[in-house]
N, C-alpha and C positions, 0 to 999 in steps of 0.2 A: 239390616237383614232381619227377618224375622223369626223372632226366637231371641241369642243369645250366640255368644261367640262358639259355643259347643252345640248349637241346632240352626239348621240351617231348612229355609224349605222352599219348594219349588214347583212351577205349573208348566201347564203346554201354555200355547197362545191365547186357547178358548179359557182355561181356568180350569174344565171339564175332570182335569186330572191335576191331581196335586199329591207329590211327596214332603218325605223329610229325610235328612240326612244327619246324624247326630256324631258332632267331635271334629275332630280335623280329617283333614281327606289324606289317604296315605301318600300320595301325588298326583302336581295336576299337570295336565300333558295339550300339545297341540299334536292332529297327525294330520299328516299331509298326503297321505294314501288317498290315489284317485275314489277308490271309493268312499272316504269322507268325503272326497271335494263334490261327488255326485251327490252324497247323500242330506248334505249341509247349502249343495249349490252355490262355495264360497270357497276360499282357496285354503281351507282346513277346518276340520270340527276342534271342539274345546271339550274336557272332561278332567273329571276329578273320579280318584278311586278310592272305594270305599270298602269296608269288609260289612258283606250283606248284611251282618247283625245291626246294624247300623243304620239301614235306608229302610224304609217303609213307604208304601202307596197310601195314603190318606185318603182321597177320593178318588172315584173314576178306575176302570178297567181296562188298561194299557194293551194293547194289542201288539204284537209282530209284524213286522214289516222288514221294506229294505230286503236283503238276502234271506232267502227260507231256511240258515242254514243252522251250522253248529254254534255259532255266534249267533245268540240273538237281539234281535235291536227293537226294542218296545216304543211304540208310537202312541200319540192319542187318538182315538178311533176318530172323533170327531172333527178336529184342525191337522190332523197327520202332522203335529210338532214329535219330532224326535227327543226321546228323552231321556232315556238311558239303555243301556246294553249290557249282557250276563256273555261273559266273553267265553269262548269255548271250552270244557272241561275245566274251567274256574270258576263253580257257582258261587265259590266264599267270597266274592268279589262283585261289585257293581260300581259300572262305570257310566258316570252321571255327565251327562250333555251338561256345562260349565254354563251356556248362556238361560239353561233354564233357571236357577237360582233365582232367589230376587234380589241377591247382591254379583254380579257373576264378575264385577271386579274385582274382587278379594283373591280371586285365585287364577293369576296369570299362569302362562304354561311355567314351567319346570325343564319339563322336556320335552323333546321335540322327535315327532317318531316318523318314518317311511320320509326323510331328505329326499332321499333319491326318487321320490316322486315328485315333489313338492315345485309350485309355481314357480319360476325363476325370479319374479317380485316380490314374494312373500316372505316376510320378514315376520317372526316373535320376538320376545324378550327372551325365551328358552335359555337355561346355563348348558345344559346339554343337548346333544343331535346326533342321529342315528339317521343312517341309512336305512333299516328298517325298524325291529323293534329291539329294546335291549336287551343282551343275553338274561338270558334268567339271572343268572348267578349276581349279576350286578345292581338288580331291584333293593335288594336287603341293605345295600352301599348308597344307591338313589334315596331311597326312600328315608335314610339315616340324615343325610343331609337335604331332603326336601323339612322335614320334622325340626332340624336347628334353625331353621329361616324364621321361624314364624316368631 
């Protein structure tokens, strides 16, 4: 990967746009919520979370797309690759599309979120699975043990 086991970095398809992500990622998740499956067109997105201070846009000017909504999902203007998302009323966080990396196997899911949508074939490695997302209160406990794996 490029960089170093504490920076990680990453484009769209075109190149157009390119981050960094620095340290480990607090967890990396699959979700199987229809709207990943529309918005990836595959039977889940992949992401790693990050606390903002942490990710930076290097090149290129990521646009909004997907839902116009409170979550929002940054695309490349150019190849409309998805890239990462600023999740709603959590801007201390950024959640980075997994396959944009240039190593996106180092970070298999973790967790596995909206089951109860999820393709009836669809299989992760996931250690945990939700129905939808995990209660708040159990991230600080997720996250304690996604951190002793590494």
């Amino acid at each position: 990967m490029a960089g170093s086991d504490n920076r990680h970095e990453g484009r769209c398809r075109c190149g157009r746009v390119r981050f960094r992500v620095d340290g480990h990622p607090i967890i990396a998740m699959a979700c199987h919520c229809e709207g990943c499956q529309r918005m990836t067109a595959s039977a889940f997105s992949l992401s790693v979370l990050y606390p903002s201070d942490r990710f930076a846009v290097l090149q290129g000017e990521p646009v909004i797309g997907g839902l116009h909504g409170a979550t929002r999902h940054f695309f490349c203007p150019h190849c409309m690759s998805w890239l990462f998302t600023r999740p709603e009323g959590m801007d201390e966080f950024v959640n980075v599309r997994t396959a944009m990396l240039e190593d996106p196997g180092r970070f298999p899911p973790f967790i596995e979120t909206y089951t109860s949508e999820k393709l009836p074939w669809a299989t992760t490695p996931a250690l945990h699975s939700f129905e939808s997302l995990p209660p708040m209160e159990r991230y600080p406990e997720l996250a304690a043990e996604f951190a002793s794996r590494r």
